[in-house]
C-alpha positions in Angstrom: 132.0 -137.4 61.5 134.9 -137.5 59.7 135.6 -133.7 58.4 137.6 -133.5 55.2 139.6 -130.2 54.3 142.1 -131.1 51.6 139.6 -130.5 48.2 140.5 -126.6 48.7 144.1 -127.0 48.1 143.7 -130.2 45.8 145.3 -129.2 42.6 148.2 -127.7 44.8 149.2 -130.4 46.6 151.9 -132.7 45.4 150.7 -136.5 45.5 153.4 -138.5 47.5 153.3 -141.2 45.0 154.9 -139.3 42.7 157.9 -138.9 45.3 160.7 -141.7 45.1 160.5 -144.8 47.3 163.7 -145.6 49.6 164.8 -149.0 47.5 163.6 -151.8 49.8 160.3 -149.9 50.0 160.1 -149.6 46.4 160.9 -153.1 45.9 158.1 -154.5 48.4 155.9 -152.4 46.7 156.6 -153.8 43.2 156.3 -157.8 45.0 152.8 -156.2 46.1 151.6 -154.9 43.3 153.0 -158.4 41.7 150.9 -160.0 43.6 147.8 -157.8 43.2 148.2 -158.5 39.2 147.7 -162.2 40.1 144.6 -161.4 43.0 146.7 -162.7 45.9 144.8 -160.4 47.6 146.1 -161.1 51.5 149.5 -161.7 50.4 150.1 -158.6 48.8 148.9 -156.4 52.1 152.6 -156.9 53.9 154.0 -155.7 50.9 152.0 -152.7 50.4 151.2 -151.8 53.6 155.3 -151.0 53.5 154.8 -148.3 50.5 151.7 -147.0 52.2 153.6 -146.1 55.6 155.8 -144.0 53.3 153.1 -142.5 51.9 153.1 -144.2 48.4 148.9 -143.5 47.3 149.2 -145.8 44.9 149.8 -147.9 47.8 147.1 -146.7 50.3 144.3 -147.4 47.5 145.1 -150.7 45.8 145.4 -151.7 49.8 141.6 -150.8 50.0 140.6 -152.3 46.8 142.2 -156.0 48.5 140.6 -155.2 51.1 137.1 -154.5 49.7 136.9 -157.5 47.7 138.3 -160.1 50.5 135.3 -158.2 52.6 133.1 -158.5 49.8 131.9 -154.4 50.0 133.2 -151.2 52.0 134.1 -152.2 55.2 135.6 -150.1 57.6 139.0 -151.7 57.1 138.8 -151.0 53.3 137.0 -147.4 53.9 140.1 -146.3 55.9 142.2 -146.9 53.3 140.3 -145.6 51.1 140.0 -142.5 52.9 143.9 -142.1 53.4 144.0 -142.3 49.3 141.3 -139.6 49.1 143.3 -137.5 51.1 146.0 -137.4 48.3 143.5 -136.6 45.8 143.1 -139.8 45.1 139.8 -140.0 42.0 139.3 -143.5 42.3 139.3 -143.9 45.6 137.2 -141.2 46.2 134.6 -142.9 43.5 134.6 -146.4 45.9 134.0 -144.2 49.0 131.0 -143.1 46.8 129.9 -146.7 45.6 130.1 -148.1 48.5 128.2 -145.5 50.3 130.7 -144.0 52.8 128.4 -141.1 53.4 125.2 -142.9 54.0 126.4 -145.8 56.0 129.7 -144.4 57.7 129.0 -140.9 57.9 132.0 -140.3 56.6 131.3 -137.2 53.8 133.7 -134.9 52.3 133.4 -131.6 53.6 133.0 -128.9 50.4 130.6 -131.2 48.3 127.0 -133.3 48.9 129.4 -136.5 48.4 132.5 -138.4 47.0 131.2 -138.2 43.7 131.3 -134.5 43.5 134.6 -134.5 45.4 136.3 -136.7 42.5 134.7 -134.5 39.6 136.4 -131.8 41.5 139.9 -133.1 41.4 139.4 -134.8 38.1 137.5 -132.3 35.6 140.3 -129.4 35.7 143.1 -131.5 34.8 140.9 -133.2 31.9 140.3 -130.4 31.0 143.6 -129.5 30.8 144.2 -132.4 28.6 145.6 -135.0 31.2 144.6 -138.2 29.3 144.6 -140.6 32.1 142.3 -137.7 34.1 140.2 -137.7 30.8 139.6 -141.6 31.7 138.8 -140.8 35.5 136.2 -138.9 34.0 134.4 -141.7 32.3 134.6 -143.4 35.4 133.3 -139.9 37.4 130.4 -140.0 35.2 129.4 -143.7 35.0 128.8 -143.0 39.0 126.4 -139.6 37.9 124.7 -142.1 35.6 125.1 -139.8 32.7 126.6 -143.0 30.2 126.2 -139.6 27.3 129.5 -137.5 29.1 131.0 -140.7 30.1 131.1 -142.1 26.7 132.0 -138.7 25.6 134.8 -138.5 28.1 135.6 -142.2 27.4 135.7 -141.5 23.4 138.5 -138.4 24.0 140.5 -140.0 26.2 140.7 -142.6 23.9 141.8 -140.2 21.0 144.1 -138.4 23.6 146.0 -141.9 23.4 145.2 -143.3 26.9 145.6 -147.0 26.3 143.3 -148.5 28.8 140.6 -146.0 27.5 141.6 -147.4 23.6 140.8 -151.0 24.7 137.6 -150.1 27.1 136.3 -148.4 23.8 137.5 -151.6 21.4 135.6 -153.8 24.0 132.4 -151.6 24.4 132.2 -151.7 19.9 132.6 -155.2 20.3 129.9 -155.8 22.9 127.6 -153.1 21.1 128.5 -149.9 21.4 127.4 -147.3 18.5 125.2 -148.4 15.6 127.3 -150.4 12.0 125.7 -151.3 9.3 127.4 -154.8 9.3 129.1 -157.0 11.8 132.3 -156.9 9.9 132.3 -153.1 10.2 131.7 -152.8 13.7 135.1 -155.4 14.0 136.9 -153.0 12.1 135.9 -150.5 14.1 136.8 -152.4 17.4 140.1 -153.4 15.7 141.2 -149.9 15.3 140.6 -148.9 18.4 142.8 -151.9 20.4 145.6 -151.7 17.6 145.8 -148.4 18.5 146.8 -149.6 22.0 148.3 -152.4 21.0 151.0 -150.4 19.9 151.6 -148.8 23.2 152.3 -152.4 24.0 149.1 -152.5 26.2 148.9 -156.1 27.3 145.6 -156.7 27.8 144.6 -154.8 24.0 146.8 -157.5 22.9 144.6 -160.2 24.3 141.3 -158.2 22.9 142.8 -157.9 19.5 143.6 -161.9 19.6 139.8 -162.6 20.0 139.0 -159.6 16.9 141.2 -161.5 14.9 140.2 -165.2 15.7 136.4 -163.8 14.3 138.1 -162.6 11.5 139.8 -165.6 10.8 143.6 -163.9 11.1 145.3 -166.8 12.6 148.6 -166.4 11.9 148.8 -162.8 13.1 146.3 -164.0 16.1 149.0 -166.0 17.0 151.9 -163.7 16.6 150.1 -161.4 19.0 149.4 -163.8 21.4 152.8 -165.2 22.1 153.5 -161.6 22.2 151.4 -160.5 25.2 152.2 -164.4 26.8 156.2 -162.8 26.5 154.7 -159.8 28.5 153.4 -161.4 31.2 149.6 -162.1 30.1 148.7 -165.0 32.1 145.8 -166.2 30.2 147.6 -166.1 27.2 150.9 -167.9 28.7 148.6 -170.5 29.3 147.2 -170.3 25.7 150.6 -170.4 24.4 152.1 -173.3 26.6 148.9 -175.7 25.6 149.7 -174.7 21.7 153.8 -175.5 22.3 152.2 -179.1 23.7 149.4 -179.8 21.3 149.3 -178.0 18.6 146.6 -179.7 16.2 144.3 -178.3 19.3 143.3 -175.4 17.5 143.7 -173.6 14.4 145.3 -170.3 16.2 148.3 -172.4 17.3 150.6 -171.5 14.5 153.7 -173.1 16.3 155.8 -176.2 15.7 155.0 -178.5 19.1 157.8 -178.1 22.0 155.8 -180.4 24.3 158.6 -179.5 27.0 159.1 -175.4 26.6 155.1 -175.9 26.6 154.9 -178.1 29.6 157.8 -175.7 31.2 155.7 -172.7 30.8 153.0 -174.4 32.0 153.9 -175.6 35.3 155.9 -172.2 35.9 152.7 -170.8 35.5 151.1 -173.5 38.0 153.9 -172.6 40.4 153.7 -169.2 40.3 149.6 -168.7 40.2 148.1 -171.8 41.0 146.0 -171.5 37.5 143.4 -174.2 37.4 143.1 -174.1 33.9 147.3 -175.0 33.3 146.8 -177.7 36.1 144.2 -179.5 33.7 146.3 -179.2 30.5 149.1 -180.8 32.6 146.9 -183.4 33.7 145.7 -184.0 30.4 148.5 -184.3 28.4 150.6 -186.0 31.0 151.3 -188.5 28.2 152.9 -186.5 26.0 156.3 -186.4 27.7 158.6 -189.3 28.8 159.9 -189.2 32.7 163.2 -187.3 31.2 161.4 -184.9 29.2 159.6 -184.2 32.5 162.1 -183.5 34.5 164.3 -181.7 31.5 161.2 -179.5 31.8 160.8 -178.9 35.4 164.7 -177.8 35.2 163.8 -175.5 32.2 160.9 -173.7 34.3 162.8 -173.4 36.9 166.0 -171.7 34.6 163.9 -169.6 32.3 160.1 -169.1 33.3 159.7 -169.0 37.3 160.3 -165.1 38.2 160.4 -164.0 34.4 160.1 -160.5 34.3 158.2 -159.3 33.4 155.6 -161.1 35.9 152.7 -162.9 35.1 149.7 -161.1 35.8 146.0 -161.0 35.1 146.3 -157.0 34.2 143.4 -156.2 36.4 141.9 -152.3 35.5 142.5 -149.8 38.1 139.2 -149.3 38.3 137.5 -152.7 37.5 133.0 -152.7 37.1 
């Protein structure tokens, strides 16, 4: 059995993911986690696996979550990495040890509580409680594994009002889909609206892409749009895509409140194509092949190439560091 000893001294230890990369390690790390935002999933490991060697946690657990989901549950390569994270104290990775039953199938158990669960609560409740927002959201998380959805919405709902912006748009998604009771349907949008502008304007990304579909029900359009191109201009790769089509067609929808640009559309989208592979911007290409002579092809091709291929910031699908 593997014996753990570091809950004790958890919340004295430094994390070495808050200490400073050397530069090359810092860069693979950031090509990595590039490529995690676009689920390249065995790509990303050379990359990673750099920052983990130097003891990056971040590193060590996003490793594990590749892992898990190219082995399709906790296997023993994702469980070590898992276990390196949970060493550093870290919550999430300690909360997959749990799901994926580390201490009932691999005997692997922390040592001061009955299992991972517990361990996490440990590391995570004191500095919620302290009024660490993005703790406050580990909580939620925490409890969601207890089952207890009362303290995990509770938890959720003041992280939320702490100003953790993941926790904002979690909370804007869960009105949408249901959450609390509204006397109408156009109050329970207002409700979910409030939540995602508020972390909309932490320039959350993937609020942004929320608040487009809020909007669309509400019949904004013109701000839909603005908001869209906005979170396409951050890196949103859904809503590049969305915003490429509309620069090519723009009578397909009522959202796309753009002049056409059938090449800065068709650059985008085959930067996008090039860069992820998208299946959905290969169709639209396909599609609308027509739309362009052979020179405004290749006038295209050259503008991806110039201004969209490697844009920073990268395109990525803004996956939650904790995902259902």
């Amino acid at each position: 059995m593997l014996i753990k000893t570091f809950l004790a001294i958890a919340l004295l230890v430094l994390s070495t993911s808050s200490w400073a990369l050397e530069p090359a390690v810092q860069a693979a790390k950031d090509e990595g986690m590039r490529l995690w935002g676009i689920s390249e999933w065995i790509e990303m490991q050379p990359y990673l696996e750099q920052a983990a060697d130097a003891g990056d946690v971040e590193a060590m657990y996003y490793l594990g979550e590749a892992t898990r989901l190219l082995d399709r549950g906790l296997s023993q390569r994702a469980m070590a990495w898992y276990l390196q994270a949970a060493e550093q104290n870290d919550v999430y990775a300690m909360l997959r040890l749990f799901q994926g039953g580390a201490c009932i199938a691999g005997d692997v158990c922390p040592e001061e509580h009955e299992d991972w669960r517990e361990a996490a609560l440990a590391i995570a409740k004191p500095q919620a409680e302290a009024g660490d927002p993005d703790a406050m959201l580990a909580m939620f998380h925490v409890y969601r594994m207890f089952d207890q959805p009362h303290w995990a919405g509770d938890w959720l709902e003041r992280a939320a009002e702490a100003g953790q912006p993941e926790a904002q748009t979690i909370l804007g998604n869960q009105t949408l889909e249901g959450r609390g009771w509204y006397l109408t349907n156009g109050r329970r949008l207002s409700a979910a609206e409030e939540w995602l502008r508020k972390a909309v304007d932490q320039e959350h990304v993937p609020a942004m892409v929320a608040l487009t579909s809020v909007l669309e029900k509400e019949g904004e359009y013109s701000e839909l749009w603005s908001w869209g191109e906005r979170a396409s201009l951050l890196g949103s790769r859904i809503a590049r895509v969305v915003h490429g089509e509309c620069l090519i067609v723009p009578e397909r929808a009522e959202y796309c409140r753009t002049e056409a640009d059938p090449v800065q559309g068709w650059a985008m989208l085959y930067a996008v194509v090039e860069e992820t592979g998208d299946n959905t911007a290969k169709h639209i290409l396909e599609q609308e092949r027509s739309k362009l002579t052979l020179e405004e092809l290749e006038e295209a091709k050259a503008l991806a190439e110039r201004e969209w291929i490697g844009r920073e910031p990268p395109l990525s699908n803004f996956p939650p560091r904790f995902g259902y």
